[in-house]
C-alpha positions as a Markdown table, in Angstrom:
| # | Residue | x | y | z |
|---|---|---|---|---|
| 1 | Unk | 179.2 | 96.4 | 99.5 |
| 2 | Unk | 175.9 | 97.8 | 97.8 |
| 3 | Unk | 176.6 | 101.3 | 99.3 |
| 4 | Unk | 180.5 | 101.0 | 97.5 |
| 5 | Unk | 178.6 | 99.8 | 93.9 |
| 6 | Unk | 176.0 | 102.4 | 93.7 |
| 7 | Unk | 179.1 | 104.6 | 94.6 |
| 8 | Unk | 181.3 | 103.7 | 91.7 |
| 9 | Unk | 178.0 | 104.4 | 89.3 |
| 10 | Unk | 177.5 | 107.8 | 90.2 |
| 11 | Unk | 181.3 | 108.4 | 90.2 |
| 12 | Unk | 181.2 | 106.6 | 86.3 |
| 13 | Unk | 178.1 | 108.8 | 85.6 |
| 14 | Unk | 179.3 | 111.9 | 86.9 |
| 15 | Unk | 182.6 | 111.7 | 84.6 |
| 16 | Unk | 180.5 | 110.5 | 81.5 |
| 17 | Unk | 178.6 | 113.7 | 81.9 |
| 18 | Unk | 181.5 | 116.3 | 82.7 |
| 19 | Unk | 182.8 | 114.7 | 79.4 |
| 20 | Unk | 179.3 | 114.9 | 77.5 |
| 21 | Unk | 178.9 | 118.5 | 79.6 |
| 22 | Unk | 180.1 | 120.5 | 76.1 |
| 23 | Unk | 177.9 | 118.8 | 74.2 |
| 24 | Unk | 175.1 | 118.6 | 76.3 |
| 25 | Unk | 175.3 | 122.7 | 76.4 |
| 26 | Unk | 175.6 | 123.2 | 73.2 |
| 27 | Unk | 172.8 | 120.8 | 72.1 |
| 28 | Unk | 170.8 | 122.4 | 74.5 |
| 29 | Unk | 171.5 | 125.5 | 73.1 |
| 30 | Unk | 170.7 | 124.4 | 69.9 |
| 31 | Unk | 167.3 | 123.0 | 70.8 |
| 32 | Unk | 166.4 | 126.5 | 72.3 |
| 33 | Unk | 167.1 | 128.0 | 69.4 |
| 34 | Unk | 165.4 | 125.7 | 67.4 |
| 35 | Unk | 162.3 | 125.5 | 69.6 |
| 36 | Unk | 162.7 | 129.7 | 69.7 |
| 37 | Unk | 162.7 | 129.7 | 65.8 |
| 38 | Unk | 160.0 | 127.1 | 65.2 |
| 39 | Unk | 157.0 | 129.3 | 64.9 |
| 40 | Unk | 158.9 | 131.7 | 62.6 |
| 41 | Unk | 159.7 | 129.4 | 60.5 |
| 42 | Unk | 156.5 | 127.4 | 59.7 |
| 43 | Unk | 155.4 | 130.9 | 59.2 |
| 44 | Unk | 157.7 | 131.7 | 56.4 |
| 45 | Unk | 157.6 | 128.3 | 55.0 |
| 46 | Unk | 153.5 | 128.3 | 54.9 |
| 47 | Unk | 153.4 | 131.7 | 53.8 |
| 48 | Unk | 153.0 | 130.5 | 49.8 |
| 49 | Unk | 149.7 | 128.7 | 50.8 |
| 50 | Unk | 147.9 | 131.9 | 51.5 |
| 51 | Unk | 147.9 | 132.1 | 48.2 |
| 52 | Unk | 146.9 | 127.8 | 46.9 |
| 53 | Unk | 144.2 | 128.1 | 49.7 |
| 54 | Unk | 142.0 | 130.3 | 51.6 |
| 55 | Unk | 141.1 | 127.6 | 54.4 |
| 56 | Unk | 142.4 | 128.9 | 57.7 |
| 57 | Unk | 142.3 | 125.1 | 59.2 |
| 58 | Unk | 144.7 | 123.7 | 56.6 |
| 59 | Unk | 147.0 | 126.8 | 57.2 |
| 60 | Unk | 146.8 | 126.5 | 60.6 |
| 61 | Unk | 147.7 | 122.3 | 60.7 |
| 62 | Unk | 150.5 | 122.9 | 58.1 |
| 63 | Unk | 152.0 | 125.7 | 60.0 |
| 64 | Unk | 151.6 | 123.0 | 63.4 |
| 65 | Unk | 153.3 | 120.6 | 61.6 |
| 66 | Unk | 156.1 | 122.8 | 60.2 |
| 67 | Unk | 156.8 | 124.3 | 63.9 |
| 68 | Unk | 156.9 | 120.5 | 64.9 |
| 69 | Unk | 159.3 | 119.1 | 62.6 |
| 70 | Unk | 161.5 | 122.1 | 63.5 |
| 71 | Unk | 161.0 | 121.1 | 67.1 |
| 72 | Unk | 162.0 | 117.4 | 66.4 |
| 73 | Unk | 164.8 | 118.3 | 64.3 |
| 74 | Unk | 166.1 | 120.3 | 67.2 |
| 75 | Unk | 166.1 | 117.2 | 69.9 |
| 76 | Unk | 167.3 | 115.0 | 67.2 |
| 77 | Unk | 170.4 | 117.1 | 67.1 |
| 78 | Unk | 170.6 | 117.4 | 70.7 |
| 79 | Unk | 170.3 | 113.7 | 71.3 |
| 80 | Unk | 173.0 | 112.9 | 68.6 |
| 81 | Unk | 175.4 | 115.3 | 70.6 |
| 82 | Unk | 174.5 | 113.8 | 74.2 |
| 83 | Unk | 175.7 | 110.0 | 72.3 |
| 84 | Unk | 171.9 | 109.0 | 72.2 |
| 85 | Unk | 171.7 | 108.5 | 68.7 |
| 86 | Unk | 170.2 | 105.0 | 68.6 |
| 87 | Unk | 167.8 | 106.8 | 71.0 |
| 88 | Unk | 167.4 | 109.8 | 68.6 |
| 89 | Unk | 166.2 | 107.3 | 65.7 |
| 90 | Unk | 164.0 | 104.9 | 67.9 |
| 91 | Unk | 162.4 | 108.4 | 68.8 |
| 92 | Unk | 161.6 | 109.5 | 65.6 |
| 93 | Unk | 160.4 | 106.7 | 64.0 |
| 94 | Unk | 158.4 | 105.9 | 66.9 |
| 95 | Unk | 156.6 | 108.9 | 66.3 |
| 96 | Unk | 154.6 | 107.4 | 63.6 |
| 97 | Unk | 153.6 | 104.9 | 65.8 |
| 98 | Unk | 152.7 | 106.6 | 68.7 |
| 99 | Unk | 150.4 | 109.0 | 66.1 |
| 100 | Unk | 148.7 | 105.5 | 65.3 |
| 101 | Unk | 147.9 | 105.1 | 69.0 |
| 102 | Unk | 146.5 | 108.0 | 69.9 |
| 103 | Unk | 144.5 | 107.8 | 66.2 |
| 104 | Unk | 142.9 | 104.9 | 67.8 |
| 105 | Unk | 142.4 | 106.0 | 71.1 |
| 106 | Unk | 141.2 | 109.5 | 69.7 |
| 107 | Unk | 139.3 | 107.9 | 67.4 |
| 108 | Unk | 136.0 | 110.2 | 67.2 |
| 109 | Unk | 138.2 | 113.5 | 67.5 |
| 110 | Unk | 140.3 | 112.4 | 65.0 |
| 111 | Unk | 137.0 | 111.9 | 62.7 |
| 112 | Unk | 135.4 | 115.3 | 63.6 |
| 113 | Unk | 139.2 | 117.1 | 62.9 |
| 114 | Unk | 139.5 | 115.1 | 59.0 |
| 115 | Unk | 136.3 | 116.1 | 58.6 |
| 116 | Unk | 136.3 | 119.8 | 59.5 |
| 117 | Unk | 139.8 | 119.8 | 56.8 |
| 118 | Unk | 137.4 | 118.5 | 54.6 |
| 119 | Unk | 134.8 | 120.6 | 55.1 |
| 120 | Unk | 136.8 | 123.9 | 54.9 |
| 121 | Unk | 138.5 | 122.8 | 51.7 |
| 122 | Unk | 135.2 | 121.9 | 49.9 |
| 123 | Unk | 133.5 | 124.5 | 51.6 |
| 124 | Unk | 130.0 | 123.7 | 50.9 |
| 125 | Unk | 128.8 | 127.0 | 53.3 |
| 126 | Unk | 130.2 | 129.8 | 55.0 |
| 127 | Unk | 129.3 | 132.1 | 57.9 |
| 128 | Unk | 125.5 | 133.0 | 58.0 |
| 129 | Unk | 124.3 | 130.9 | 55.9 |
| 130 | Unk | 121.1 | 129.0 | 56.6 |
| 131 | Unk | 121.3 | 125.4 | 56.5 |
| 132 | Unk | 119.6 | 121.9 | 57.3 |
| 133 | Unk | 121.4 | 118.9 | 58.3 |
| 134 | Unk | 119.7 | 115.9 | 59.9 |
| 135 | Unk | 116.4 | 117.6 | 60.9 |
| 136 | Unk | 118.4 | 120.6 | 62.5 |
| 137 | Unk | 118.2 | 124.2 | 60.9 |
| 138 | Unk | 120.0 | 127.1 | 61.7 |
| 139 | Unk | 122.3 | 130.4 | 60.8 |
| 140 | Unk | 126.1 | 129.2 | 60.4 |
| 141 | Unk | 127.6 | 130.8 | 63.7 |
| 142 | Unk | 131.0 | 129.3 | 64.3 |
| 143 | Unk | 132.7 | 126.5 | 62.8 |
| 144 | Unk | 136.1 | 124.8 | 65.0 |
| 145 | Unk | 138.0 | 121.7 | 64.6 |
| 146 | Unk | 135.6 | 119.7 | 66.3 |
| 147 | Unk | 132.4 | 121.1 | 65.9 |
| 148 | Unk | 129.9 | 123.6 | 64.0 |
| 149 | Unk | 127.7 | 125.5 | 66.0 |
| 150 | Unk | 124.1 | 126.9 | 64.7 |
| 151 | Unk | 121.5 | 129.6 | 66.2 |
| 152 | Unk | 117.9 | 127.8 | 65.4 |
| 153 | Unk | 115.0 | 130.0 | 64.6 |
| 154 | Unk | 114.1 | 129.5 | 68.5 |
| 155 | Unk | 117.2 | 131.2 | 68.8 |
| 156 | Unk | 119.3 | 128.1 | 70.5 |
| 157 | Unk | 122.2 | 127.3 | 70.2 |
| 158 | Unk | 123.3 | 123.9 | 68.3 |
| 159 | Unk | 126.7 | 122.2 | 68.2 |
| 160 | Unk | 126.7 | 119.3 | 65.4 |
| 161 | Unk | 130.4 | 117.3 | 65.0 |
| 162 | Unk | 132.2 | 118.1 | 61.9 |
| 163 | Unk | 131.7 | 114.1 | 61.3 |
| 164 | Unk | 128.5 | 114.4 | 61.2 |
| 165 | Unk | 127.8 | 117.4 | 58.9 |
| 166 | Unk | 130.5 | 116.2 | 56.4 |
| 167 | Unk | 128.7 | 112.4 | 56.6 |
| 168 | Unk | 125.2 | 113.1 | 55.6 |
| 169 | Unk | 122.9 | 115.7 | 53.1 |
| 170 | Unk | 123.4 | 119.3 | 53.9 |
| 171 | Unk | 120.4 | 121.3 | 52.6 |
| 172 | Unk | 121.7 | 125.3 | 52.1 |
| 173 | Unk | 119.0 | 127.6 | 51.7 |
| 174 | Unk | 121.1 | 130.4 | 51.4 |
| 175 | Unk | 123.0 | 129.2 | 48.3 |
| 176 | Unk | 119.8 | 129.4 | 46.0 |
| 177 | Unk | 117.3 | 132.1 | 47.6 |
| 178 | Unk | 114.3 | 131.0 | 46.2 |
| 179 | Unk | 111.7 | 129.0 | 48.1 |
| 180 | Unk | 109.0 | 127.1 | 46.6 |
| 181 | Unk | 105.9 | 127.4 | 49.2 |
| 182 | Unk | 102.8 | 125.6 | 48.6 |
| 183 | Unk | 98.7 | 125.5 | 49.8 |
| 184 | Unk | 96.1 | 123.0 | 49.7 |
| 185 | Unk | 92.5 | 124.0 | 49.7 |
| 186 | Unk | 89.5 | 122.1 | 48.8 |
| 187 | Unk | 86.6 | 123.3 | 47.2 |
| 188 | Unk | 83.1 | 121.2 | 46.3 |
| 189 | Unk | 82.2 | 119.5 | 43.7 |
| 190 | Unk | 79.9 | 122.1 | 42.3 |
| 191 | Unk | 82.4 | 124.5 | 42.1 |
| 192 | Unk | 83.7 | 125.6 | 38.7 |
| 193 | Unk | 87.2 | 124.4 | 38.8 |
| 194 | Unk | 88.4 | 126.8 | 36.1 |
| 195 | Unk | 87.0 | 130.1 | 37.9 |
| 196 | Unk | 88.8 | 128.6 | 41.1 |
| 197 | Unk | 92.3 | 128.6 | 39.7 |
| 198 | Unk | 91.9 | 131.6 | 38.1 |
| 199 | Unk | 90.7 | 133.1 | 41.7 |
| 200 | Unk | 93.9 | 131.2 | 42.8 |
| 201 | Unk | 96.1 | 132.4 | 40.6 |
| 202 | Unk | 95.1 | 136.1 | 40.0 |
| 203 | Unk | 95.6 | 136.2 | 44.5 |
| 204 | Unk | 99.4 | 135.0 | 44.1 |
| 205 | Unk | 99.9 | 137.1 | 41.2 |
| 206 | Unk | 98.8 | 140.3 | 42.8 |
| 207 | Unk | 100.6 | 139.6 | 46.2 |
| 208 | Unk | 104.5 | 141.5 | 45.7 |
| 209 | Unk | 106.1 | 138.6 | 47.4 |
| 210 | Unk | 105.0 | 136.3 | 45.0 |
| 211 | Unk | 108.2 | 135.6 | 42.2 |
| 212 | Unk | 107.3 | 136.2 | 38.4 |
| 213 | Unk | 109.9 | 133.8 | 37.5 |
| 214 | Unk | 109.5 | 130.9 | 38.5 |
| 215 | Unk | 105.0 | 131.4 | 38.0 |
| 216 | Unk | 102.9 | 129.9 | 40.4 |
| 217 | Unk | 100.7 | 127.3 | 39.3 |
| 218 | Unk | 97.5 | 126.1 | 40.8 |
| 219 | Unk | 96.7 | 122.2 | 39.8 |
| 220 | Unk | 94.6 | 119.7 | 40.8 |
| 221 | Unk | 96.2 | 117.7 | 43.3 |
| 222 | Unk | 93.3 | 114.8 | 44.8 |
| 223 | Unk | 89.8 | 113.7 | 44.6 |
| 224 | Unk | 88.5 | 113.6 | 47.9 |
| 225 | Unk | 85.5 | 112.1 | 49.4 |
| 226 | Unk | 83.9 | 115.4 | 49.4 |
| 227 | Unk | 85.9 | 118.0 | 47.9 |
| 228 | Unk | 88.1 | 118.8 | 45.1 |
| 229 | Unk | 91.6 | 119.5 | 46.4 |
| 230 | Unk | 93.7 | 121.8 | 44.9 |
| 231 | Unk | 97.5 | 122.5 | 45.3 |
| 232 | Unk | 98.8 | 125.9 | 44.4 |
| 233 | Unk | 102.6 | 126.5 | 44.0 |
| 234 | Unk | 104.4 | 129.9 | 44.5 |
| 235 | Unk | 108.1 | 131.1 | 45.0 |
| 236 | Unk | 109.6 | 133.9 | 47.3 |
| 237 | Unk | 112.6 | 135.3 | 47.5 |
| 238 | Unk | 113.6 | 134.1 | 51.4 |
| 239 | Unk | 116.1 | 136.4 | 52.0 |
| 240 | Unk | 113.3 | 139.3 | 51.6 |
| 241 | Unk | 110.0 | 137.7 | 52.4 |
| 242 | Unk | 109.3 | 134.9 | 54.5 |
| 243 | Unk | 107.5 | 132.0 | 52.8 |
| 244 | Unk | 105.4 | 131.0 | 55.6 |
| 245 | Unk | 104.0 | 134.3 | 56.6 |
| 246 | Unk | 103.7 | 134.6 | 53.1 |
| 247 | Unk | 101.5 | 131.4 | 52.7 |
| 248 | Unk | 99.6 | 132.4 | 55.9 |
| 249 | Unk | 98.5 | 135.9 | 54.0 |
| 250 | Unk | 97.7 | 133.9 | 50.6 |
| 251 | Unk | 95.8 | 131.4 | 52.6 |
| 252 | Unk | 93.4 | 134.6 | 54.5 |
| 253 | Unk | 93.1 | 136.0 | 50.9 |
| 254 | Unk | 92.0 | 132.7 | 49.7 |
| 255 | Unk | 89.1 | 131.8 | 52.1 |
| 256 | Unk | 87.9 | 135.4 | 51.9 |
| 257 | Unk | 88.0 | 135.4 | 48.2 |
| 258 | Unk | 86.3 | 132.2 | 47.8 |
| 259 | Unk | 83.5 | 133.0 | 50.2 |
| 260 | Unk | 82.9 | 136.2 | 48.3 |
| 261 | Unk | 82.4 | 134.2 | 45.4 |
| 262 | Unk | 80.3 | 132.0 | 46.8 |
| 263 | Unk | 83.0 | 129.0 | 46.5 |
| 264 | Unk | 82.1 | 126.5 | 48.8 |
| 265 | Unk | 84.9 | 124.8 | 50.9 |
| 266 | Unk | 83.3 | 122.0 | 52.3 |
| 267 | Unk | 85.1 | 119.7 | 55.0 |
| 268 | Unk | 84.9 | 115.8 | 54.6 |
| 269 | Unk | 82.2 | 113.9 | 54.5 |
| 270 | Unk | 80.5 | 112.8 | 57.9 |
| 271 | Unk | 77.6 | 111.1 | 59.4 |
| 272 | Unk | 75.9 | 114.4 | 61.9 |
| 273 | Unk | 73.4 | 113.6 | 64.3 |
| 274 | Unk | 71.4 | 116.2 | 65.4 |
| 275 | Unk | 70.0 | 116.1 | 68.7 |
| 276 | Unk | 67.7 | 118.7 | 70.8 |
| 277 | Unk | 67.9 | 121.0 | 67.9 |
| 278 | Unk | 65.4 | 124.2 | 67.2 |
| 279 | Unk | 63.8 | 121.9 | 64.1 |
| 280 | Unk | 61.1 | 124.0 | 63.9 |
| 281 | Unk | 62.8 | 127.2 | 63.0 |
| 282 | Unk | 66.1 | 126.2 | 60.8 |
| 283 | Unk | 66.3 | 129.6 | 58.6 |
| 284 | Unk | 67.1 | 131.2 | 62.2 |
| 285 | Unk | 69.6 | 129.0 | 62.6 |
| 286 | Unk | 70.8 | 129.4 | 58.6 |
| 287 | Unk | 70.5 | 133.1 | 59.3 |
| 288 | Unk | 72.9 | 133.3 | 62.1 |
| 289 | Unk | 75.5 | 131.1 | 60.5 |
| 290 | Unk | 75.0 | 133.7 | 57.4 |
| 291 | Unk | 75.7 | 136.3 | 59.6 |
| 292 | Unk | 79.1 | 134.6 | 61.1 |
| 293 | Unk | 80.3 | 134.4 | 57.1 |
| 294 | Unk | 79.6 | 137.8 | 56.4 |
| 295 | Unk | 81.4 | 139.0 | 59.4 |
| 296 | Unk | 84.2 | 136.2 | 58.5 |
| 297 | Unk | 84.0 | 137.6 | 54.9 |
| 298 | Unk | 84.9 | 141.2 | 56.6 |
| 299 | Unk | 87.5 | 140.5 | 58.9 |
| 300 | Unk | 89.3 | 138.7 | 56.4 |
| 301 | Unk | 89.6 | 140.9 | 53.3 |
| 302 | Unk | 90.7 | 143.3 | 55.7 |
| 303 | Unk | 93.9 | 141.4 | 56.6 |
| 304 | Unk | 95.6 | 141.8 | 52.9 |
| 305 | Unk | 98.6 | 143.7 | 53.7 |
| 306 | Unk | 100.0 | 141.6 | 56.2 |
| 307 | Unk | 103.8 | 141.9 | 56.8 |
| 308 | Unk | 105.8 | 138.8 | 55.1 |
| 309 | Unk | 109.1 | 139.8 | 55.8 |
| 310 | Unk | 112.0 | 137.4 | 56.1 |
| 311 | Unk | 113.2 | 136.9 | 59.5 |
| 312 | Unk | 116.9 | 135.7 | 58.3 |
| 313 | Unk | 118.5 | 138.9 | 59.0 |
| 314 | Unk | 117.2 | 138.7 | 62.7 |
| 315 | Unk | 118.7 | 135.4 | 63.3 |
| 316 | Unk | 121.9 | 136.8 | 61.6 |
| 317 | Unk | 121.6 | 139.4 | 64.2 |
| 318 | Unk | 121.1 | 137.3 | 67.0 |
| 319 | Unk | 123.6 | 135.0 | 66.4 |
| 320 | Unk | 126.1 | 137.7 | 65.9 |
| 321 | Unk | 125.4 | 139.3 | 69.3 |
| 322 | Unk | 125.4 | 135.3 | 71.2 |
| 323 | Unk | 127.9 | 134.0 | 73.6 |
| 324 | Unk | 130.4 | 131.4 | 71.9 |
| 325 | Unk | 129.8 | 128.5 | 73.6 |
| 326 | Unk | 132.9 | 126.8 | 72.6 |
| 327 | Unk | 136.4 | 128.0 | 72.6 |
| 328 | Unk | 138.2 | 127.4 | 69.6 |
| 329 | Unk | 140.0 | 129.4 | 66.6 |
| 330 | Unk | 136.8 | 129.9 | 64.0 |
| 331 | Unk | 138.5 | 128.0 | 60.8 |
| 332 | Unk | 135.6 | 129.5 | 58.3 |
């Protein structure tokens, strides 16, 4: 009795298709063709935005989306020919729904892909440029849907999410060139202040990578218990010179300077006991620390034309010739 039921359906099923069989074909046919011309199409349709925007990403989605509606109005069509048009509607208004789903489920890549069409629209960087975002710095290297990858100054290789570049402060120190570097040196309270910053000042001013515009300044930054401290301020340009090697020459030029002038430096105050000393003869002892500052004095007014180059280009460079370590279209 079962055997004769199941039967009957597939004799009922096999005439409703040999009726539907026309239709079937030629909605098939039709959803070939429409599936075939899908990626033509969102490429003519899209081809205006080249012109309204220059963000690769938003290209790229609209065209996706184009080529999918194509795609859905294809099986729609089909569908309605088979006799599944109830079907047909459920399916494309479920589609909305079933985006919500996965929205939730995908809820992080979801976040990282909003933000990286964010991101390429405002475009707050581009390729090579050197920026900071929470505590990491790097050369812009690649930029995908779901992440932006950096080259460090150690030469490693960082991947931050989109989310989390586009939620928090991004420092570009490409966009404006000029770095402010600073130096704090102390000097004694017998020192005549004004003679020290014009040592100070007449050092940055006659080091090249030292900007005109904006001046450096030397101030008066603390009191200490046994010094006065001063702060000096100087700019570079960091895609020529590198501020700290920069600082590190200023800094040699400084102590020498300052010992030549008799300037003393004095660290802070402290209680010394002295124990099992040569009491008896102290100007041997004053004679031999005299002799390590006269050789100190030498070495360092030697080192004066230290190299201070920047070091961007090299990190360019490097991150150029570097392995992607993500696949992924770059979108920047």
């Amino acid at each position: 009795m079962q055997t004769q039921l199941v039967l009957d359906d597939l004799t009922q099923v096999t005439q409703v298709v040999m009726e539907k069989l026309p239709s079937i074909l030629l909605g098939g046919l039709i959803f070939v063709i429409f599936f075939w011309l899908s990626r033509p199409i969102a490429n003519f349709l899209t081809k205006p935005l080249a012109k309204a925007t220059t963000s690769k990403l938003i290209q790229m989605v609209i065209r996706r989306t184009m080529s999918l509606l194509v795609v859905l109005i294809g099986l729609y069509i089909l569908l309605r020919l088979v006799g599944l048009t109830q079907f047909a509607v459920a399916l494309l208004s479920g589609t909305g729904v079933i985006g919500l789903i996965i929205g939730f489920a995908f809820k992080d890549i979801a976040e990282n892909f909003l933000s990286s069409l964010l991101l390429s629209v405002q475009r707050p960087f581009k390729l090579g440029d050197i920026i900071e975002v929470e505590g990491y710095l790097g050369v812009v290297k690649k930029m995908t849907s779901r992440a932006t990858t950096l080259v460090d100054f150690n030469g490693d290789h960082v991947q931050l999410p989109n989310a989390t570049i586009y939620k928090n402060a991004i420092r570009n120190l490409t966009a404006n060139p000029f770095m402010r570097g600073t130096i704090d040196i102390g000097v004694g309270y017998d020192t005549d202040f004004d003679h020290a910053q014009s040592l100070a000042m007449n050092i940055m001013s006659s080091q090249p990578a030292v900007l005109d515009d904006p001046a450096p300044q030397v101030l008066v930054s603390s009191l200490g218990a046994s010094s006065c401290n001063l702060k000096l301020f100087f700019w570079v340009n960091s895609e020529i010179d590198s501020q700290l090697k920069v600082a590190s020459v200023l800094m040699k030029r400084l102590v020498s300077t300052f010992l030549a002038e008799d300037i003393a430096m004095p660290d802070d105050a402290r209680e010394r006991i002295i124990l099992n000393t040569d009491a008896s003869r102290p100007e041997e002892s004053y004679k031999k620390h005299s002799s390590f500052v006269d050789n100190s004095k030498q070495d360092a007014i030697k080192a004066t034309n230290d190299d201070t180059s920047s070091d961007h280009d090299e990190i360019r460079e490097q991150a150029a010739q570097a392995r992607d370590p993500e696949e992924g279209e770059n979108i920047l």
